[in-house]
N, C-alpha and C positions, 0 to 999 in steps of 0.2 A: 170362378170368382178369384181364385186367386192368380192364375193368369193376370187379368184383369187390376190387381194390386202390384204384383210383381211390376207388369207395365209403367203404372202411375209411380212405383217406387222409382222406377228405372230413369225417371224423365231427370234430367239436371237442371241446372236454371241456362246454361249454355245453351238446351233448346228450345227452352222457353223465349230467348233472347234473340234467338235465330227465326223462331215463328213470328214473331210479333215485327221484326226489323222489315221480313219479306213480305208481311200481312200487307205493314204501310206503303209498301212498294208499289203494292198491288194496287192498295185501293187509291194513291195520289196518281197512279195510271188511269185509272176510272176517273175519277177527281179532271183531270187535264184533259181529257180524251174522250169524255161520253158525249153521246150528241155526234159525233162526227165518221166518216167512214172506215175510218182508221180502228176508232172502236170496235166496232161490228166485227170486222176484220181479222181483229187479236182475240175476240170471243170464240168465233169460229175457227182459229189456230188453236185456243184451249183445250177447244170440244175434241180435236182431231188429236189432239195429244192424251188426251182423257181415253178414248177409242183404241188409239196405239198402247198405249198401259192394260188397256183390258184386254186387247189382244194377245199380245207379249204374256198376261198371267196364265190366258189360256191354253196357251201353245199351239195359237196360229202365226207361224211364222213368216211365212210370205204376206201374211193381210198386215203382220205388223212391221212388217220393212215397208210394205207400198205407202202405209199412214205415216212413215217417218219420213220417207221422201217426201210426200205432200206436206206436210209439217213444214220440213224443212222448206221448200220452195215458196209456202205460203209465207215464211217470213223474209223471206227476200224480196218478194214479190210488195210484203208490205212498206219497208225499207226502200225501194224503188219508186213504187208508183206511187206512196202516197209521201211521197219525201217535202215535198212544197206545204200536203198539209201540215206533218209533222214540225217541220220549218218555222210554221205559221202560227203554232200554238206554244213554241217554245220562245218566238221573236215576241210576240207580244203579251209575254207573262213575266212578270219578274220573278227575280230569283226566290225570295221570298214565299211567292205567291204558289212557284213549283214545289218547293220542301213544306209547306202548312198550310197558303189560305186557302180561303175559301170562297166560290164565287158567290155573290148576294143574290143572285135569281136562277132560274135552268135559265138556258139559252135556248131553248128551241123553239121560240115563240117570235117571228119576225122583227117585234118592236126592239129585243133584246137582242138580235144579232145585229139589225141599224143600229142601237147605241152603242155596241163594241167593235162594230166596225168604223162609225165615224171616228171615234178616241182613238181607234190605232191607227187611222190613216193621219189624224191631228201628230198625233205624237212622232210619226215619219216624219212630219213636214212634209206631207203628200194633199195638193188643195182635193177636195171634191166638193160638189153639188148634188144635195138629192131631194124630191122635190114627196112630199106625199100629200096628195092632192085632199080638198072636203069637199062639200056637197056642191060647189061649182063646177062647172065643167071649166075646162083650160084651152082646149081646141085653139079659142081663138086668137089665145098669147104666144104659143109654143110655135117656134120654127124649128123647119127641118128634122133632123131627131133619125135613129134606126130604128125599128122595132127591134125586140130582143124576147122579152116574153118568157126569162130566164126566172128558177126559183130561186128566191134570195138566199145568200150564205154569203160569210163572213168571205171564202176566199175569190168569191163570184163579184164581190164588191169590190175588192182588194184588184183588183186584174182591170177592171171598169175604168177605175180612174190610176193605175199603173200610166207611169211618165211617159212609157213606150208604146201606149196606145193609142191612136188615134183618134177615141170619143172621149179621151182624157179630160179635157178641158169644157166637154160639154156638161148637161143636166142628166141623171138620171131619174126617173120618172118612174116609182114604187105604188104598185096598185094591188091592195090585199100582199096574198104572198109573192106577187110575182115582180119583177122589174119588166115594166113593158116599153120603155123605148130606153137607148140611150143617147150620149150628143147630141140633146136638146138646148139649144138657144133657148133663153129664157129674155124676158123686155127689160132695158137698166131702167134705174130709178133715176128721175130727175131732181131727185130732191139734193136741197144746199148742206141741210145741214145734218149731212153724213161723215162721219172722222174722213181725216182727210187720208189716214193709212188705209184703207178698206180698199180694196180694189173690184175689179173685175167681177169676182163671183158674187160678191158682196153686194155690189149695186144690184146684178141681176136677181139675190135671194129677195132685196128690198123690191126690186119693181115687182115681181112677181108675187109678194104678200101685199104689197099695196091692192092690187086691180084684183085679187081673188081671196079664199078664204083657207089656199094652202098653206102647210106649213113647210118653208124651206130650211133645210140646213147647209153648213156652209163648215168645211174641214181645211185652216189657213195653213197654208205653208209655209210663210213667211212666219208668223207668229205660233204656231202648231196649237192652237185654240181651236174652239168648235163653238157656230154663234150659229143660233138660232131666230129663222125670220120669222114673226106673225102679225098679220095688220100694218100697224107702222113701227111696229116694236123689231127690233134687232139686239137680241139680248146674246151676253158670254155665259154658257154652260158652265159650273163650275165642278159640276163633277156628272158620274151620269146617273145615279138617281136621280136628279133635278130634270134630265133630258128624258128620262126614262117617262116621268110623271106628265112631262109635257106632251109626247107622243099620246101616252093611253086618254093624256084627257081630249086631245084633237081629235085620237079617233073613236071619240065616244064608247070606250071599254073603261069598267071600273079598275082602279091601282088595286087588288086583293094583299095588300102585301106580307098581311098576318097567315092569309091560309097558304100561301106561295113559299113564305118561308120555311112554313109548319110539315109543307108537305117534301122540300126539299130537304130537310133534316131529317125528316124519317125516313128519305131516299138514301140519305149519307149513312144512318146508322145501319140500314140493311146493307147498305155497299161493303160497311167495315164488317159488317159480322160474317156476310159472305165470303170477307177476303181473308176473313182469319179461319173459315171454316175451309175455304179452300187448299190453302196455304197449309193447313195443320194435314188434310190429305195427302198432299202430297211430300209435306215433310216423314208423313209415316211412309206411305212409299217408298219412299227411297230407303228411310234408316230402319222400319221396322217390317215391313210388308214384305210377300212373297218370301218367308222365310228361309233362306239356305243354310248348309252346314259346311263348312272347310275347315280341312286338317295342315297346318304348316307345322316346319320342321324350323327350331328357329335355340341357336347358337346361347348359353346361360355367360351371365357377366357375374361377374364375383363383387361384391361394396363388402369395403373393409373397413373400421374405423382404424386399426392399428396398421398400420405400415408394414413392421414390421413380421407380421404375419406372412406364413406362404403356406399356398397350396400343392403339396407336393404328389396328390392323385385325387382322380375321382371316377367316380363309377358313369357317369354318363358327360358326354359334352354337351350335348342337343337334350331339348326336350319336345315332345309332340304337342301342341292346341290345336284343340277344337275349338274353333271359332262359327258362328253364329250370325248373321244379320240378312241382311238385301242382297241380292247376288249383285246389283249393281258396286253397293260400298266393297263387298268383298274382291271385287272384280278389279278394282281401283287401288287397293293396298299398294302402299310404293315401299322398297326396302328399306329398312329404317324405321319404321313407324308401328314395328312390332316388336320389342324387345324383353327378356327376361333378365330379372337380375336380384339375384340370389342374396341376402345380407347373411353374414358370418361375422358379423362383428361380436355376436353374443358369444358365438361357439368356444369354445376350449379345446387347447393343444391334442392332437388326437383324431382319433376317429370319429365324427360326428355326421349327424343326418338332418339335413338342410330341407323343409317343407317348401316347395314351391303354392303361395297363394294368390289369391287376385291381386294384392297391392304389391306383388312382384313383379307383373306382368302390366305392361305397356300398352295399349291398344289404340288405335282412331275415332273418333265421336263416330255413336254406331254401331260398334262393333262389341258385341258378347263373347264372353270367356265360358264355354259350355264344361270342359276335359283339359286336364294337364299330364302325359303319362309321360315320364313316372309322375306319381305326386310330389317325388322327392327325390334329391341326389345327396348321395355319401361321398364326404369329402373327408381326406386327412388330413389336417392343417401342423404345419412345425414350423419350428421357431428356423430360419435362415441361416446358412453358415456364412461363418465372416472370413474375411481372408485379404490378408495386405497385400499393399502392391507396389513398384517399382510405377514414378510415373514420366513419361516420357513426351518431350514435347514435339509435336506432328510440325515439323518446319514445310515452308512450300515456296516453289520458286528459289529465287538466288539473289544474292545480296550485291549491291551494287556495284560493279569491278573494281571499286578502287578502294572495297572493305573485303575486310576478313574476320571472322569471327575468332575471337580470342579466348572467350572464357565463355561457359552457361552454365547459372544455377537454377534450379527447380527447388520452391520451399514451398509447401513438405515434399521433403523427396518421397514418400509413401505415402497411401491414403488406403484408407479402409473402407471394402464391396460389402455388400451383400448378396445371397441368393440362393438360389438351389445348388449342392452339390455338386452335382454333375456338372453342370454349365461352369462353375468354378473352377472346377479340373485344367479346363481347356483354354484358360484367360490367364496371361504371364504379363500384361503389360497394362497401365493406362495409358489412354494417350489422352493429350490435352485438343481442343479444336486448333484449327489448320492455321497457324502465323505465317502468313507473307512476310519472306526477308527482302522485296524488295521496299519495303515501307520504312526498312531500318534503315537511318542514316549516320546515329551514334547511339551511345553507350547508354544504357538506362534498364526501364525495367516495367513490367506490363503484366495484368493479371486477367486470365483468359479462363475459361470453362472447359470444364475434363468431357470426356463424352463415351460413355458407353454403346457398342455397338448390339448386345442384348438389350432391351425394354425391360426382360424380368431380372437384370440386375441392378442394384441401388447402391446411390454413393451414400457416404451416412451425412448428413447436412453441416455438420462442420468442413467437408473434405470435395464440395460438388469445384471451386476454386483454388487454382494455384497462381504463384507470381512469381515471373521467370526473373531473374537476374542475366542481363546481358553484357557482355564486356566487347567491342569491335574497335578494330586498328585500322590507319590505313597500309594499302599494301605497299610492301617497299621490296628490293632487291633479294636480300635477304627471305624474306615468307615465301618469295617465288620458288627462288632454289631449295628449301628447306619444304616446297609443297609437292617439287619435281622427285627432289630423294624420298619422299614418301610415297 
């Protein structure tokens, strides 16, 4: 139980924030995708990824390399062959509709892949004809025509009347679920008084709901509308509920729409609770599951408030952790993303004994802090010795032939270090950063940065600048011979 608490303590809102972001992923995958091959598809890569994790826990290790190459192929494989459907559900969705909506019906029901496929061929500006016959026979109006005998889907339809096919321009001819001819001639309407925009398809949806009791539809290109024929009526579809309702009443099925919707909502909310139960699986997988243990050796940083502060020894540099998580997360540590850093701001001149605790230590979402050895480092902290200095300015290159440098002041000529002892011994000079004399062309005066070549030495913040005083002549007879005798 308390495991169990520990766990729940342990959660942050970070991965609460991280379940829930990939939950939605999941389920707006589902959401765009079910119904179709591609779905199936990605199920069955789940599954085989689910198998490969149980394998891996158990330490079958060849069964869980062969599941991770098949894994792996299987989503290439999905990525290749189903690329036109995947195409096909991202070209005729808006963006919107990819990031929240929602669709009004399942789609797996013929009437609702004819209405989503006419509106998307409407909105291409791609014409089609489809013809779904009633209780009349047609035989004796229909010319020519292929059999086809194909099950209907949105991208079977999409291909049918495609520019580049050659039954493009005919009827296709929808009986139950199947398409069974295409490139059907349908008889024009001789009738006057048809708008005079309507063309081709138009007249033939009209002759052909004249003389029978089918209903034809008609997908314009020209206008990217979708008008539906019945009897002598030729009406514009304004959206597809309206064509949706016309379908089921032609073919004598009731519109359900209250249980249809009822039971697609309760499809959604089990989609969502599966995706979040999934998703929290495999989130613990990775960051909690198959528990390991690693020890790294890892370099202590000193946070000072006072500056002036130094550490002049200490009893260890390194300390050991024992770290804790997924051997995947562990496996993945990049350098840098583990650090310790010791605060001494509180401590007193002296000897003192610095606790290494958790909020000393830096870690990756994931990753437990189990051991710190030592617990603690002994540090002597002393106050810095100070020590003046001569400063000198780092000249570079050569001034241009026709100067000489006549006079250079440095103000402050001295400035005051800090640092350890030792290091001070061996340090006789400042120097200022590197001046180009060939940028000089006359007399004046420039305030440039000093620079220590120790890190653990400091200037004191009055003294990190100096400004040089320069004086230059030009050359003449005189500085020559007086540069020779020199």
């Amino acid at each position: 139980m308390n495991g169990v608490g520990a766990f729940l303590f342990g959660i942050r809102w970070q991965d609460i924030m991280d379940i829930l972001i990939n939950s939605y992923i999941l389920f707006r995958l589902y959401v765009l995708f079910k119904g179709t091959t591609t779905f199936r598809v990605m199920v069955g890569i789940a599954f085989l990824w689910f198998f490969q994790r149980t394998a891996a826990a158990l330490g079958l290790v060849m069964t869980s390399w062969n599941i991770q190459g098949i894994t792996a192929a299987g989503a290439l494989i999905v990525v290749v062959v189903f690329r036109n459907e995947i195409r096909s559900v991202f070209q005729t969705t808006s963006f919107k509709a990819i990031l929240w909506g929602f669709p009004g019906t399942s789609p797996d029901t013929p009437v609702e892949i004819i209405v989503q496929s006419i509106f998307s061929l409407a909105a291409k500006r791609v014409g089609a004809l489809m013809v779904i016959p009633g209780k009349d026979s047609l035989d004796d109006l229909l010319q020519e025509g292929i059999p086809w005998q194909g099950i209907i889907s949105r991208e079977m339809l999409h291909s049918i009347f495609w520019v580049g096919n050659p039954v493009h321009d005919g009827a296709a001819i929808i009986k139950g679920k199947r398409v069974s001819s295409v490139g059907v001639i349908l008889p024009l309407s001789k009738r006057d008084d048809l708008p005079l925009n309507y063309g081709t398809r138009h007249r033939a949806a009209a002759g052909l709901a004249e003389q029978s009791d089918a209903l034809v539809l008609v997908a314009s290109e020209e206008r990217g509308e979708v008008v539906a024929a019945k009897g002598r009526q030729l009406m514009v579809m304004r959206d597809r509920a309206e064509l949706e309702k016309m379908l089921y009443e032609h073919l004598g099925k009731p519109l359900e729409i209250d249980d249809a919707q009822k039971n697609q909502k309760r499809n959604l909310i089990l989609a969502g609770a599966l995706s979040v139960v999934l998703i929290s699986g495999i989130w613990y997988g990775i960051t909690r599951g198959f528990d390991t243990l690693m020890a790294m050796e890892v370099p202590i940083e000193y946070a000072k408030s006072d500056t002036s502060l130094d550490i002049s020894e200490t009893s260890v540099n390194t300390v050991k952790l024992h770290l804790s998580g997924s051997s995947f997360l562990l496996k993945s540590i990049r350098p840098g993303q583990v650090r310790v850093r010791a605060n001494i701001s509180s401590s007193q001149i002296g000897k003192s004994r610095i606790p290494i605790t958790l909020e000393d230590v830096t870690l990756p979402p994931g990753i437990m802090l189990k051991k710190v050895e030592p617990p603690f480092v002994e540090v002597v902290i002393a106050k810095p010795t100070l020590k003046v200095l001569p400063v000198q300015v780092d000249w570079a290159g050569k001034l241009p032939g026709n100067l000489i440098m006549a006079d250079v002041k440095v103000v402050p000529e001295e400035v005051q270090i800090s640092g350890k002892s030792d290091l001070l011994k061996a340090v006789f000079t400042v120097y200022t950063k590197k001046v180009p004399l060939g940028d000089i062309t006359r007399s004046g005066r420039m305030t440039v940065d000093l620079v220590l070549d120790d890190p653990s030495l400091n200037l004191t913040p009055d003294a990190k600048k100096v400004t040089i005083h320069y004086v230059v002549q030009k050359r003449t007879l005189t500085s020559d011979l007086h540069g020779e005798k020199e």
